[in-house]
CHARMM-style PDB file with segment names, atoms N, HN, CA, C and O in Angstrom:
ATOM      1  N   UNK     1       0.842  -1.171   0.000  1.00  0.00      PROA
ATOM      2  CA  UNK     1       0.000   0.000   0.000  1.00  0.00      PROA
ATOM      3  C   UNK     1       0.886   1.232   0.000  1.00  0.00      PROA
ATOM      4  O   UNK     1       1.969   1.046   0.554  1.00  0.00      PROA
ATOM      5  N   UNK     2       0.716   2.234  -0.405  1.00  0.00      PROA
ATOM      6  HN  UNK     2      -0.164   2.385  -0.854  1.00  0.00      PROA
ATOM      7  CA  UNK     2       0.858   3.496  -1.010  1.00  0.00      PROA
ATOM      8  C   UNK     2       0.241   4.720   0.102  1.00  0.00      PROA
ATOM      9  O   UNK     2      -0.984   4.640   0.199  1.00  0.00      PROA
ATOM     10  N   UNK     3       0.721   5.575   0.756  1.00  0.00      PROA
ATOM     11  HN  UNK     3       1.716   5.640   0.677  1.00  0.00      PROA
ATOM     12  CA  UNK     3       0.076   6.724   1.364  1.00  0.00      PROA
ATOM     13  C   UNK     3       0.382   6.778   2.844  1.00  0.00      PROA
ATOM     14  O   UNK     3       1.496   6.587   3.330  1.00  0.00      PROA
ATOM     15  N   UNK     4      -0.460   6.991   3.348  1.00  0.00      PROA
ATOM     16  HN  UNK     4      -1.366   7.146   2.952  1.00  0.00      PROA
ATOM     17  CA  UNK     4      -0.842   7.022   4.879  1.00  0.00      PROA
ATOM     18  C   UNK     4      -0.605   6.365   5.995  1.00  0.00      PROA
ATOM     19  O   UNK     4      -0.234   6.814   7.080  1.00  0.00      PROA
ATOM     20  N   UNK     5      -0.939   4.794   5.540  1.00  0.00      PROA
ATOM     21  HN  UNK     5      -1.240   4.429   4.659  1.00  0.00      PROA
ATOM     22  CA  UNK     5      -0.731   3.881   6.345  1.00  0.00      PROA
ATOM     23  C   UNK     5       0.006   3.894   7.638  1.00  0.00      PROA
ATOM     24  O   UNK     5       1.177   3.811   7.270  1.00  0.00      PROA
ATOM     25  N   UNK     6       0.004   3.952   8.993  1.00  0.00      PROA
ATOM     26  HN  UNK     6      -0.948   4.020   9.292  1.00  0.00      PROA
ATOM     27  CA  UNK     6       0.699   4.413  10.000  1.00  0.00      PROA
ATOM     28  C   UNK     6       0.906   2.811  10.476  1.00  0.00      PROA
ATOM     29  O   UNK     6       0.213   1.872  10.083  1.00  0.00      PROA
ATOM     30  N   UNK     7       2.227   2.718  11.583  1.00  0.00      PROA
ATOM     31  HN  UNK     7       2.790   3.480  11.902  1.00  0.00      PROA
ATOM     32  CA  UNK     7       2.328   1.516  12.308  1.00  0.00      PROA
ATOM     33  C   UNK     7       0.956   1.110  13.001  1.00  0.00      PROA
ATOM     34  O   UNK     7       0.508   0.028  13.381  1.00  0.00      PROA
ATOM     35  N   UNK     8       0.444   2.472  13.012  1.00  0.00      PROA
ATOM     36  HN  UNK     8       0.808   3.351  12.704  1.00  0.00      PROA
ATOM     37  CA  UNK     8      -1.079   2.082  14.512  1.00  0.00      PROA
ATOM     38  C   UNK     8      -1.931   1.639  13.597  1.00  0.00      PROA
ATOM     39  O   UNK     8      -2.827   1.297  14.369  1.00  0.00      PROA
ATOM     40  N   UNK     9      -2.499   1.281  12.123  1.00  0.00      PROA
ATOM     41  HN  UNK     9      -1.771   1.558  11.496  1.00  0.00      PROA
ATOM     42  CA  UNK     9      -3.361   0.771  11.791  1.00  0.00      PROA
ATOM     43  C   UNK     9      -2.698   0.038  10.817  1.00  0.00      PROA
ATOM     44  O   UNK     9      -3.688  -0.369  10.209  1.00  0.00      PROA
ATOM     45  N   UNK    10      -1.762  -0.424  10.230  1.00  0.00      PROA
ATOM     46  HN  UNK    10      -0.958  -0.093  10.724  1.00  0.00      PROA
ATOM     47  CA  UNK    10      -1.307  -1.648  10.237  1.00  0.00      PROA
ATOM     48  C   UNK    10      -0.204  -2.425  11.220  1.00  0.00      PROA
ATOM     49  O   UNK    10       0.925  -1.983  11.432  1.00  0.00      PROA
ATOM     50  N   UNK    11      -0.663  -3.496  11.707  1.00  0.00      PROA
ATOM     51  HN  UNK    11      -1.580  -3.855  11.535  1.00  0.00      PROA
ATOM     52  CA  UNK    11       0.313  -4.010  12.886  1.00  0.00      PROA
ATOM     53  C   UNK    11      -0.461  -5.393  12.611  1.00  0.00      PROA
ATOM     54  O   UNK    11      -1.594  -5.769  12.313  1.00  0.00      PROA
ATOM     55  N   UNK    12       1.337  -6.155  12.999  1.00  0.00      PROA
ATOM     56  HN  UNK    12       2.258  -5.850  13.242  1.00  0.00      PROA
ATOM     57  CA  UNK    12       1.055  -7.560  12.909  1.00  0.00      PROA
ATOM     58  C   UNK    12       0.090  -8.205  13.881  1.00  0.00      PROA
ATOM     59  O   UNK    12      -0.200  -7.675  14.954  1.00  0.00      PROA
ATOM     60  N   UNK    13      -0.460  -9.509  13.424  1.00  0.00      PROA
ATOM     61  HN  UNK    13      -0.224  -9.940  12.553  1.00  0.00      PROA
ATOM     62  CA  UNK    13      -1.142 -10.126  14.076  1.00  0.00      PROA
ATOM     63  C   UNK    13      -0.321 -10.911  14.918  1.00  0.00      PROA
ATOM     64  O   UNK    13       0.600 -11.626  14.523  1.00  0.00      PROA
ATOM     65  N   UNK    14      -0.763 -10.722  16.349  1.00  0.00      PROA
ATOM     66  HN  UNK    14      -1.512 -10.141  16.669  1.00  0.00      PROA
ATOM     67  CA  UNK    14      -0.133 -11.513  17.116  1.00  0.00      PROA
ATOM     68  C   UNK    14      -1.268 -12.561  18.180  1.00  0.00      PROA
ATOM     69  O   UNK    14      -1.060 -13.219  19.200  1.00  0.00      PROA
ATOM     70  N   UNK    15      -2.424 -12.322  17.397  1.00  0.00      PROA
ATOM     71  HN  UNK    15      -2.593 -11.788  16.568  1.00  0.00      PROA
ATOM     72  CA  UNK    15      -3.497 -13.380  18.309  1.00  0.00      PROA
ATOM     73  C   UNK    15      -4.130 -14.037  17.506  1.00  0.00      PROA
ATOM     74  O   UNK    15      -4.510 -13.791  16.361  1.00  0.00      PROA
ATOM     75  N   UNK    16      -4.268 -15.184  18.376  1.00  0.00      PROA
ATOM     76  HN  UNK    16      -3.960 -15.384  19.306  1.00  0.00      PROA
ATOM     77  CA  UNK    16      -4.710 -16.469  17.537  1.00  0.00      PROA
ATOM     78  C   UNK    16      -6.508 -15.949  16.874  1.00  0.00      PROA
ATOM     79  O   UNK    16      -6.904 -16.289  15.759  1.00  0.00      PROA
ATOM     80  N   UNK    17      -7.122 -15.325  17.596  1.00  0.00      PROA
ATOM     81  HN  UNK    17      -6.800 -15.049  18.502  1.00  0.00      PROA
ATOM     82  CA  UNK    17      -8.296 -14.943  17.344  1.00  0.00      PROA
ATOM     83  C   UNK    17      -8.600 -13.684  17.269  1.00  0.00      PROA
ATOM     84  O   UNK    17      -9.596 -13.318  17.892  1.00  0.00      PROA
ATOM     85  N   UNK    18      -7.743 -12.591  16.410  1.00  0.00      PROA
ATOM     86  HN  UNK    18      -6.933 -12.888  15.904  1.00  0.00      PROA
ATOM     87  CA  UNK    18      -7.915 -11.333  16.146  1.00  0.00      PROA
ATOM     88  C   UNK    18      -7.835 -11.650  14.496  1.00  0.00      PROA
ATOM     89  O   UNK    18      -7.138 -12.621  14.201  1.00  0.00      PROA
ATOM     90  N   UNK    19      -8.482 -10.925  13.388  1.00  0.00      PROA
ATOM     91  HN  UNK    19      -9.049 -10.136  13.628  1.00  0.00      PROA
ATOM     92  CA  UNK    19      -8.899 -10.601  12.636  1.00  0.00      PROA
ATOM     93  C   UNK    19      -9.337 -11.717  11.808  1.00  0.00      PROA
ATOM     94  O   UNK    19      -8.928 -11.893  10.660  1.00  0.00      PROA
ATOM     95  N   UNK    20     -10.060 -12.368  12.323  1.00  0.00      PROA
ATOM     96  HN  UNK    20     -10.392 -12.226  13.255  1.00  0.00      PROA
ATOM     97  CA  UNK    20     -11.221 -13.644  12.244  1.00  0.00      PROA
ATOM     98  C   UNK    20     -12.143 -13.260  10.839  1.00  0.00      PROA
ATOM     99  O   UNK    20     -12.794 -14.062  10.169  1.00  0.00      PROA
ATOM    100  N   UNK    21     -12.033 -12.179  10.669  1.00  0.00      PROA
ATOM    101  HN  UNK    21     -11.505 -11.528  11.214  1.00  0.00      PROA
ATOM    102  CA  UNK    21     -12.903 -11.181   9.707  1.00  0.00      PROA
ATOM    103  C   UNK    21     -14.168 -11.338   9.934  1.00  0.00      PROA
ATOM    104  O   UNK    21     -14.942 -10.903   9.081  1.00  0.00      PROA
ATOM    105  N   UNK    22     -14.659 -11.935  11.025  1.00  0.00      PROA
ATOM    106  HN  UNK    22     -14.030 -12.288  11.717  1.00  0.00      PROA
ATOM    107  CA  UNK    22     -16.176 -12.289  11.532  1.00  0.00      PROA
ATOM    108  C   UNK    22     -16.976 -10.992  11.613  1.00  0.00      PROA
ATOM    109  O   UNK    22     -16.324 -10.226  12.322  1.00  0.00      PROA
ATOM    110  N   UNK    23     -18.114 -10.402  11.195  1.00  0.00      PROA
ATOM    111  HN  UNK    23     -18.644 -11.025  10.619  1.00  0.00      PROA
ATOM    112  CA  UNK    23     -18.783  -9.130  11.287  1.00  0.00      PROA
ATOM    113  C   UNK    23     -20.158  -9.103  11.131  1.00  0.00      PROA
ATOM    114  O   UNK    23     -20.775  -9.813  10.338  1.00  0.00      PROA
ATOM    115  N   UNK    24     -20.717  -8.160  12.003  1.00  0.00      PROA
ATOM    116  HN  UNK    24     -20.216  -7.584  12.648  1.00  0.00      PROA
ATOM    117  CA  UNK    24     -22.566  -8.125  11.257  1.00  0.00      PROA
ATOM    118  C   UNK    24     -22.651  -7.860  10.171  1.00  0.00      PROA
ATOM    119  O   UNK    24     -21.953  -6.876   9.931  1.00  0.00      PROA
ATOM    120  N   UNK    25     -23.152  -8.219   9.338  1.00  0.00      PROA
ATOM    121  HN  UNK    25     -23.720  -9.019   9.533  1.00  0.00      PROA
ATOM    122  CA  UNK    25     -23.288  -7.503   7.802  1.00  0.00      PROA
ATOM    123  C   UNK    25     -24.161  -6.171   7.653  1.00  0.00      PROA
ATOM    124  O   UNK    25     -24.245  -5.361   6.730  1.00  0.00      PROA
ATOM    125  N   UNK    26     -24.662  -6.230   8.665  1.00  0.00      PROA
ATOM    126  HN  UNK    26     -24.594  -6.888   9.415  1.00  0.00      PROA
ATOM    127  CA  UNK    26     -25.597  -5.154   8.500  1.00  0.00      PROA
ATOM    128  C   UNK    26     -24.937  -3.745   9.430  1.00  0.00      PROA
ATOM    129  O   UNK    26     -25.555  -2.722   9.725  1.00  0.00      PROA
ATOM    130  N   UNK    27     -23.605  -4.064   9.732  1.00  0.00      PROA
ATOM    131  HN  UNK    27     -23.103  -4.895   9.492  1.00  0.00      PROA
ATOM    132  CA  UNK    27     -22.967  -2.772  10.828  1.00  0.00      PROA
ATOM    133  C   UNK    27     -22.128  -2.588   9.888  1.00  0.00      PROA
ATOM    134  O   UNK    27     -22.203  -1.476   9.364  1.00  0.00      PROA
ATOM    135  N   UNK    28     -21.161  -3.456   9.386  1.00  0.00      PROA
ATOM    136  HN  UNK    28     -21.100  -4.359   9.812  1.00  0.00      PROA
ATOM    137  CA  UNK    28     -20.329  -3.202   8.148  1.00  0.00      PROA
ATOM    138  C   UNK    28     -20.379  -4.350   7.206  1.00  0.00      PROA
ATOM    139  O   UNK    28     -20.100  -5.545   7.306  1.00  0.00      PROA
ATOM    140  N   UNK    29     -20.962  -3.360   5.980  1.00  0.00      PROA
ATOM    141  HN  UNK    29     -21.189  -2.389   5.899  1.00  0.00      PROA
ATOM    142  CA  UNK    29     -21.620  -4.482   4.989  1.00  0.00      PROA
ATOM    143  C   UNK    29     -20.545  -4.459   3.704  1.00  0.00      PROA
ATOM    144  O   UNK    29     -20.916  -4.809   2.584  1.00  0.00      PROA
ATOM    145  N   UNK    30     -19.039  -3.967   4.000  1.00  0.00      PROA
ATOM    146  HN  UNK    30     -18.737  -3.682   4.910  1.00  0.00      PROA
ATOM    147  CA  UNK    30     -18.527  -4.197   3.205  1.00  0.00      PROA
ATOM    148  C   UNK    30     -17.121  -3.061   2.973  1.00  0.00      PROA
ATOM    149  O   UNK    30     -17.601  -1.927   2.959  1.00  0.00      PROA
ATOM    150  N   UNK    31     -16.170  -3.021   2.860  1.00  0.00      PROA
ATOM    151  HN  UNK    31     -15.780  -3.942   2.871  1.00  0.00      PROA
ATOM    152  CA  UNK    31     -14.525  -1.984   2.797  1.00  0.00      PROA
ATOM    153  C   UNK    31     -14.173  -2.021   1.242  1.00  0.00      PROA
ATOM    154  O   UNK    31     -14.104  -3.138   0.729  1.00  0.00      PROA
ATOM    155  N   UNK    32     -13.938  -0.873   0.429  1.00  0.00      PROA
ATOM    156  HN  UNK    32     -13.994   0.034   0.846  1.00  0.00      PROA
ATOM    157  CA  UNK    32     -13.141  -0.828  -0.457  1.00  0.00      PROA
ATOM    158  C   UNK    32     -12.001   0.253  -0.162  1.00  0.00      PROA
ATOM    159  O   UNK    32     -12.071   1.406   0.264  1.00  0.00      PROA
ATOM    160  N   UNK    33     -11.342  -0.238  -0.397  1.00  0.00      PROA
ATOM    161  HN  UNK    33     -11.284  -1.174  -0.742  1.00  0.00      PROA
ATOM    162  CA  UNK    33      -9.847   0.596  -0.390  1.00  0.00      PROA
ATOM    163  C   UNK    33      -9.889   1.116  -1.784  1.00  0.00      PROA
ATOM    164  O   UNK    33     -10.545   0.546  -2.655  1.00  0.00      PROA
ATOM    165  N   UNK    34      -9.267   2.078  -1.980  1.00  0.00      PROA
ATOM    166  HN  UNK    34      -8.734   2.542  -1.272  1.00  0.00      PROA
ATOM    167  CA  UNK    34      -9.116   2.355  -3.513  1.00  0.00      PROA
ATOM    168  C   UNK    34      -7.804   3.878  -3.598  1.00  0.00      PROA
ATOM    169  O   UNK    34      -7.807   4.769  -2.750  1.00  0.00      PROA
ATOM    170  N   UNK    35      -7.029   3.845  -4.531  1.00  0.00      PROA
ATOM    171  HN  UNK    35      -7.026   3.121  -5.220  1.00  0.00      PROA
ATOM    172  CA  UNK    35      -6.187   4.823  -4.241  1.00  0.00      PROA
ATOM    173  C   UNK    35      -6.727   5.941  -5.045  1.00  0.00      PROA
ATOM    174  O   UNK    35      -6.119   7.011  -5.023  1.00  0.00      PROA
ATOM    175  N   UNK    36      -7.623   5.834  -5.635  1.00  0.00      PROA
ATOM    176  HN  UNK    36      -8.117   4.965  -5.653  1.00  0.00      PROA
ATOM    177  CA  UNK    36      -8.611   6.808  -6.712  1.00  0.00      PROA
ATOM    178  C   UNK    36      -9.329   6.936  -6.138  1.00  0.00      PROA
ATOM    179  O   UNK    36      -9.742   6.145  -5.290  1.00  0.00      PROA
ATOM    180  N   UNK    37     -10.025   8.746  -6.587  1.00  0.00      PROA
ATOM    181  HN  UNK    37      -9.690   9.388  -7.276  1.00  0.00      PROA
ATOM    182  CA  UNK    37     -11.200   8.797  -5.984  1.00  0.00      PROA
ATOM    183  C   UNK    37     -12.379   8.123  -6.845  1.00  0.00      PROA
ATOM    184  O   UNK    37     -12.366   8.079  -8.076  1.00  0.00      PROA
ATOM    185  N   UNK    38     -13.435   7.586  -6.003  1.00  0.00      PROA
ATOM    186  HN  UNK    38     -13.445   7.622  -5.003  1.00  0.00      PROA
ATOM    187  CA  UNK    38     -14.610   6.969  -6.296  1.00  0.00      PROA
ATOM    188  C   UNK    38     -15.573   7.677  -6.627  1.00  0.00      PROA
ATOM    189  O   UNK    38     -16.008   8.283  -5.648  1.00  0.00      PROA
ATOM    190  N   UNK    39     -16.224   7.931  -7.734  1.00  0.00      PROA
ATOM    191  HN  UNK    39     -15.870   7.439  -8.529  1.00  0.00      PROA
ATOM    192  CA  UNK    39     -16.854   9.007  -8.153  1.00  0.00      PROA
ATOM    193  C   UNK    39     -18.322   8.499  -8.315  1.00  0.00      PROA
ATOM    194  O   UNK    39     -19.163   9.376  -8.510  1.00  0.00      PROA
ATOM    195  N   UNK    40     -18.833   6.925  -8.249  1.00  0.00      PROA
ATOM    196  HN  UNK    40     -18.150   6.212  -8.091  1.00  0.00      PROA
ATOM    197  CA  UNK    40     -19.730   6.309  -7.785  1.00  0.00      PROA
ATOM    198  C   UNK    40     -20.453   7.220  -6.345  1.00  0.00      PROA
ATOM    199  O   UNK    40     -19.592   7.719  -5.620  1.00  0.00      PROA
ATOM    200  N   UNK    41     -21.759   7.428  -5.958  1.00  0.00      PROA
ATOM    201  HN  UNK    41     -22.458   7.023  -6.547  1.00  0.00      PROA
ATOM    202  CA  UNK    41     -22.077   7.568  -4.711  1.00  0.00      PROA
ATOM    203  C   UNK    41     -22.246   6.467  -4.159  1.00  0.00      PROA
ATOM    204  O   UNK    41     -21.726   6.375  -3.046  1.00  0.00      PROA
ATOM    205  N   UNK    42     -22.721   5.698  -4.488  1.00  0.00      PROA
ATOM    206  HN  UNK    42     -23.143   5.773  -5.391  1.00  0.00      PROA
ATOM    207  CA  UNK    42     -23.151   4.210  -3.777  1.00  0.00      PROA
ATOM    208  C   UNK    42     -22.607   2.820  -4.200  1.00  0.00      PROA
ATOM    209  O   UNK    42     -23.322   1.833  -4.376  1.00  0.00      PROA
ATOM    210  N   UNK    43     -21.278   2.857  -4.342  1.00  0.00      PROA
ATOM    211  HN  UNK    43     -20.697   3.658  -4.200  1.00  0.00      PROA
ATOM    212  CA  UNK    43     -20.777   2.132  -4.796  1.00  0.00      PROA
ATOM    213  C   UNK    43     -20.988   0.453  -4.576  1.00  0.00      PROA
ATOM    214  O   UNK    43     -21.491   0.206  -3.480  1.00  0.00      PROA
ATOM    215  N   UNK    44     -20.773  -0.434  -5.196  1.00  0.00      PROA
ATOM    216  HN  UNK    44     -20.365  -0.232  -6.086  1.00  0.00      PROA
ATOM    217  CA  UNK    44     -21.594  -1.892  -4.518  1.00  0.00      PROA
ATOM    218  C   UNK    44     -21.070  -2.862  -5.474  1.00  0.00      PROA
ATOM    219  O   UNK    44     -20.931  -2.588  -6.667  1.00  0.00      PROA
ATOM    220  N   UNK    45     -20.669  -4.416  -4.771  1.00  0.00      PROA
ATOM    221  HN  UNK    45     -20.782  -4.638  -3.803  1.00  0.00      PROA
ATOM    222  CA  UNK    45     -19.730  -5.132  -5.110  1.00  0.00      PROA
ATOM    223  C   UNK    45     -19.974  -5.305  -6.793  1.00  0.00      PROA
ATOM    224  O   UNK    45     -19.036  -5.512  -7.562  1.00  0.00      PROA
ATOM    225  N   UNK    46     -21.478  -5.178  -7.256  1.00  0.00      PROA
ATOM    226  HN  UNK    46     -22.240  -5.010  -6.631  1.00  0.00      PROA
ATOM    227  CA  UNK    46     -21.280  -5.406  -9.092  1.00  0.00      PROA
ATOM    228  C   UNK    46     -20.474  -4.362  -9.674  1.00  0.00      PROA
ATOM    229  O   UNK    46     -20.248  -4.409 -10.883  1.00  0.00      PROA
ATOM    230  N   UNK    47     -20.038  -3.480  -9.010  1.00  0.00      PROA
ATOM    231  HN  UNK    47     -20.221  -3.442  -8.027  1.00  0.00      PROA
ATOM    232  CA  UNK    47     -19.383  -2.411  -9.784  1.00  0.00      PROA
ATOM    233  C   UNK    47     -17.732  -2.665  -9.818  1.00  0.00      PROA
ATOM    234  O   UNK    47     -16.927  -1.836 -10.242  1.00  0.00      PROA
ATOM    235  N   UNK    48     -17.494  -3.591  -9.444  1.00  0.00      PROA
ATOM    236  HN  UNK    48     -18.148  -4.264  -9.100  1.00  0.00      PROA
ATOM    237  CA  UNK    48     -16.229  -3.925  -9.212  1.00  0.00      PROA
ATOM    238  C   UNK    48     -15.477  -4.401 -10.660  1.00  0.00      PROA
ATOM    239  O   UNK    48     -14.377  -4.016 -11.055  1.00  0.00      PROA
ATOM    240  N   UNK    49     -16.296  -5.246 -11.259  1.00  0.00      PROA
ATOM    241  HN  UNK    49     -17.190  -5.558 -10.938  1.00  0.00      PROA
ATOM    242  CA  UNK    49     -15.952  -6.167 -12.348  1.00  0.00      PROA
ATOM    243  C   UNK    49     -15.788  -4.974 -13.007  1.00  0.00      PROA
ATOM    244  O   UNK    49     -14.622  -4.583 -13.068  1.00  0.00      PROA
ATOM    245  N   UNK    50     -16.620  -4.292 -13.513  1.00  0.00      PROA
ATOM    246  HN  UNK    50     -17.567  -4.609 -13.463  1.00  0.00      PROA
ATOM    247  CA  UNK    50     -16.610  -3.207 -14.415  1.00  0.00      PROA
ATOM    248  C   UNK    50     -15.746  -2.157 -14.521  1.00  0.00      PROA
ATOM    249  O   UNK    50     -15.318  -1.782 -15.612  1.00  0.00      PROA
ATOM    250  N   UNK    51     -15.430  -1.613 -13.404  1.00  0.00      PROA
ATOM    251  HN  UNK    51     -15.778  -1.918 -12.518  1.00  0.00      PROA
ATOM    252  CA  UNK    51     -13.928  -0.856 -13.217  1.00  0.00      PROA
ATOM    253  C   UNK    51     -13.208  -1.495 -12.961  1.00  0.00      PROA
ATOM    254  O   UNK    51     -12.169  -0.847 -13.086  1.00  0.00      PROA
ATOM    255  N   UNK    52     -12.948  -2.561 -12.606  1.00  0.00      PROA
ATOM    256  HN  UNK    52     -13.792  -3.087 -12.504  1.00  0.00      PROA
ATOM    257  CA  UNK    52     -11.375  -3.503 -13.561  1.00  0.00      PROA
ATOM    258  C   UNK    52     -11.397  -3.293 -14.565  1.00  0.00      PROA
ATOM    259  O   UNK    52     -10.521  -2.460 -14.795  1.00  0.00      PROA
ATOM    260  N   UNK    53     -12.169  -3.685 -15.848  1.00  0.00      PROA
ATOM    261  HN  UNK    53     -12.881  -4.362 -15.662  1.00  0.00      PROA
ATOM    262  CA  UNK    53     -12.116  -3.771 -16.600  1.00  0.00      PROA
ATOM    263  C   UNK    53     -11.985  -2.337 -17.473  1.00  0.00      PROA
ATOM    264  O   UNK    53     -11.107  -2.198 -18.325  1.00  0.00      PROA
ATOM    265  N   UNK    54     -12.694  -1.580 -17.245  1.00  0.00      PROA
ATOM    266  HN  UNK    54     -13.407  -1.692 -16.553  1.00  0.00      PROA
ATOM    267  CA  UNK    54     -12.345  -0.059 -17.914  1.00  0.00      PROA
ATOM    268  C   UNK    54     -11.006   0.670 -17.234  1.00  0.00      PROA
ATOM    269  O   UNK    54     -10.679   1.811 -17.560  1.00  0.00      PROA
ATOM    270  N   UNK    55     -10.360  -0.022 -16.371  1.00  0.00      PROA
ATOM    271  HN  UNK    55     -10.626  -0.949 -16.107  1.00  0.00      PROA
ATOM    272  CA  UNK    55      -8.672   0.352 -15.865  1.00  0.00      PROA
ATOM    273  C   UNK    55      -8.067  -0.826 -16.926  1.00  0.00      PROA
ATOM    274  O   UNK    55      -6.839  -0.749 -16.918  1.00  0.00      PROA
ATOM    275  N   UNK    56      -8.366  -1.486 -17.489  1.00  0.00      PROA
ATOM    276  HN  UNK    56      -9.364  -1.549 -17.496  1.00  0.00      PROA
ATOM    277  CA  UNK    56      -7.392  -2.177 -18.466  1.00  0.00      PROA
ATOM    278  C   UNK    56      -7.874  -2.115 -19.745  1.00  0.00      PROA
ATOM    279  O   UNK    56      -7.659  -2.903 -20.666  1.00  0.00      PROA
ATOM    280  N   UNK    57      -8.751  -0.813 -19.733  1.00  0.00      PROA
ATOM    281  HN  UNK    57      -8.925  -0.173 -18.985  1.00  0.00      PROA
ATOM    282  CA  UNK    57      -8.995  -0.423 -21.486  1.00  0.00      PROA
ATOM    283  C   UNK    57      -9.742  -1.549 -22.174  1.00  0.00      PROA
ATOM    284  O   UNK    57      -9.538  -1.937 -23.324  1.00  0.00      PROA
ATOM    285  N   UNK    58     -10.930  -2.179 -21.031  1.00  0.00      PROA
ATOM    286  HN  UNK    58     -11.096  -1.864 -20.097  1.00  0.00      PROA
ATOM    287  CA  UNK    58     -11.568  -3.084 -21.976  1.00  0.00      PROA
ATOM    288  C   UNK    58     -13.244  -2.900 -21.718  1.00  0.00      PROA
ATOM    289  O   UNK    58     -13.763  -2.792 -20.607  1.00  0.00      PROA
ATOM    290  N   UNK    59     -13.850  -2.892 -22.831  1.00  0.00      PROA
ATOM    291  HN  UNK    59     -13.428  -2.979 -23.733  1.00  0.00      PROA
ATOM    292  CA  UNK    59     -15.185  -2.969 -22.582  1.00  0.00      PROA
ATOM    293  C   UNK    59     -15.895  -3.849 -22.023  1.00  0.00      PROA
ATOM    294  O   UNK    59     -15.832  -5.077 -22.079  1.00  0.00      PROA
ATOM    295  N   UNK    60     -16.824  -2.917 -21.278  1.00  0.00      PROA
ATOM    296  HN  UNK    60     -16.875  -1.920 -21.232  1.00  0.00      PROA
ATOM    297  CA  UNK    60     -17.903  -3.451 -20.461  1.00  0.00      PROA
ATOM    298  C   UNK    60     -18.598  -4.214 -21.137  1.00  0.00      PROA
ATOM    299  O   UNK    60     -18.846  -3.792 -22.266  1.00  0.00      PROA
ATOM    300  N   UNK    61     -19.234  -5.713 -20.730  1.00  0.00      PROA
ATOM    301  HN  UNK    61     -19.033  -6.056 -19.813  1.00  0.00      PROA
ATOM    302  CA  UNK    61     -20.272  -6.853 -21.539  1.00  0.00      PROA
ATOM    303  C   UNK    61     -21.516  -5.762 -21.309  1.00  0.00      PROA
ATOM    304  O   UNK    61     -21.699  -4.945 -20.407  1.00  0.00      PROA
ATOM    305  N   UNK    62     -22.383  -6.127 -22.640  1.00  0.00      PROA
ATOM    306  HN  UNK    62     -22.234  -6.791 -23.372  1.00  0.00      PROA
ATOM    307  CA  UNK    62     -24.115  -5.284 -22.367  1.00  0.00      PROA
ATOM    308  C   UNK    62     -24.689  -5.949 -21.534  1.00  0.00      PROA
ATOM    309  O   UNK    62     -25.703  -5.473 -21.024  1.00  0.00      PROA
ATOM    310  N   UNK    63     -24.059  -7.709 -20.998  1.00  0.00      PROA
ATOM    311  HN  UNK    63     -23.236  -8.097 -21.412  1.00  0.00      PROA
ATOM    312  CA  UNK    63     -25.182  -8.389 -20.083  1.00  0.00      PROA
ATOM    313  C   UNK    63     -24.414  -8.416 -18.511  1.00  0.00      PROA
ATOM    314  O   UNK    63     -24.777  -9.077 -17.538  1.00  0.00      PROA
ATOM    315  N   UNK    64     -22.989  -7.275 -18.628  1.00  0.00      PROA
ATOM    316  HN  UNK    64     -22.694  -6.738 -19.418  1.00  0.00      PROA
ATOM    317  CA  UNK    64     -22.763  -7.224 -16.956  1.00  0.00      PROA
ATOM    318  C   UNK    64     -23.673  -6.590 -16.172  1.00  0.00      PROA
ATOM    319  O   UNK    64     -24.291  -5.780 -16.863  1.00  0.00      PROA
ATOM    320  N   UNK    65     -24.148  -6.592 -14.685  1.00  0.00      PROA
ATOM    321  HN  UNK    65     -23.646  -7.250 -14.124  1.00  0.00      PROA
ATOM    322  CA  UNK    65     -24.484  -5.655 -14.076  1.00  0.00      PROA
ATOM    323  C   UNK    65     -23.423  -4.955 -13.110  1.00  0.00      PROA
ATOM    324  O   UNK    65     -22.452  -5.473 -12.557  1.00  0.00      PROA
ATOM    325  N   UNK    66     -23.775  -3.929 -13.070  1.00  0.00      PROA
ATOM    326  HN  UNK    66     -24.563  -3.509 -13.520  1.00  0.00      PROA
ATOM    327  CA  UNK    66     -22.839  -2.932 -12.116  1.00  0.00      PROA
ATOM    328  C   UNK    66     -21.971  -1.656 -13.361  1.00  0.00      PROA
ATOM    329  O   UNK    66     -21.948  -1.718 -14.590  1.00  0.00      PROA
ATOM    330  N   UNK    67     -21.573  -0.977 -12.767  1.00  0.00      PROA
ATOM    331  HN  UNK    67     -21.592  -0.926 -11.768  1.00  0.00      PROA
ATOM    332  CA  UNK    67     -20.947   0.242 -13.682  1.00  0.00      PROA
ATOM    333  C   UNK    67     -19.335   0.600 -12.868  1.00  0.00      PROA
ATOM    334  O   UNK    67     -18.951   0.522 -11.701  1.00  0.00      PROA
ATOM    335  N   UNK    68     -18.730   0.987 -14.081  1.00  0.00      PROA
ATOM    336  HN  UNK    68     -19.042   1.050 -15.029  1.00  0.00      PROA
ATOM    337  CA  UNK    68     -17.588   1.670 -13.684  1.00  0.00      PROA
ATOM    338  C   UNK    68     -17.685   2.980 -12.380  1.00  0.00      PROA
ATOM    339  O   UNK    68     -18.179   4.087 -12.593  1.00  0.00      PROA
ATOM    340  N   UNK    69     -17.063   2.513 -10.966  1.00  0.00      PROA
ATOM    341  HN  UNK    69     -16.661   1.614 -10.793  1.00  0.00      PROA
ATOM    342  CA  UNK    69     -17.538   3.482 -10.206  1.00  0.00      PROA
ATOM    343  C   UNK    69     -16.540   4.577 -10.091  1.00  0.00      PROA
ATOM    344  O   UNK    69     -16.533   5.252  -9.061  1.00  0.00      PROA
ATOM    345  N   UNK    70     -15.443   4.888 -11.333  1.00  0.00      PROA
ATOM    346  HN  UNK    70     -15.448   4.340 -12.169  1.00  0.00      PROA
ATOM    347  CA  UNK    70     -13.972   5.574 -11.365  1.00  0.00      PROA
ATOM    348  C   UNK    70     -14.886   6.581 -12.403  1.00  0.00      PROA
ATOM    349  OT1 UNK    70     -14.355   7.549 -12.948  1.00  0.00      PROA
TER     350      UNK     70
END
């Protein structure tokens, strides 16, 4: 990773049962990192495929769902 990143929010794991990635879905229903800004408002996992793909200069299928959120 690129930027910000401080020792205090990345640090090794040193417990057997810390970052389990276990979560409500409904408190956090989901993290994208992105080093671009996201110009999507509501961005959501079908949009993913699609901006891969328009970052490697390739067209979107007419039968994907989701949109380029860049």
């Amino acid at each position: 990773m690129l930027g910000d990143m401080t020792d205090e929010v990345m640090l090794d794991n040193e417990s057997a049962w810390s970052a389990d990635h276990c979560m409500d879905a409904s408190e956090v229903p989901g993290v994208l990192f992105s080093n671009r800004p996201i110009a999507a408002p509501n961005p959501a996992l079908a949009d993913l495929a699609p901006s891969i793909l328009t970052g490697f200069g390739l067209e979107i299928p007419s039968d994907m769902t989701g949109r380029n959120i860049f």
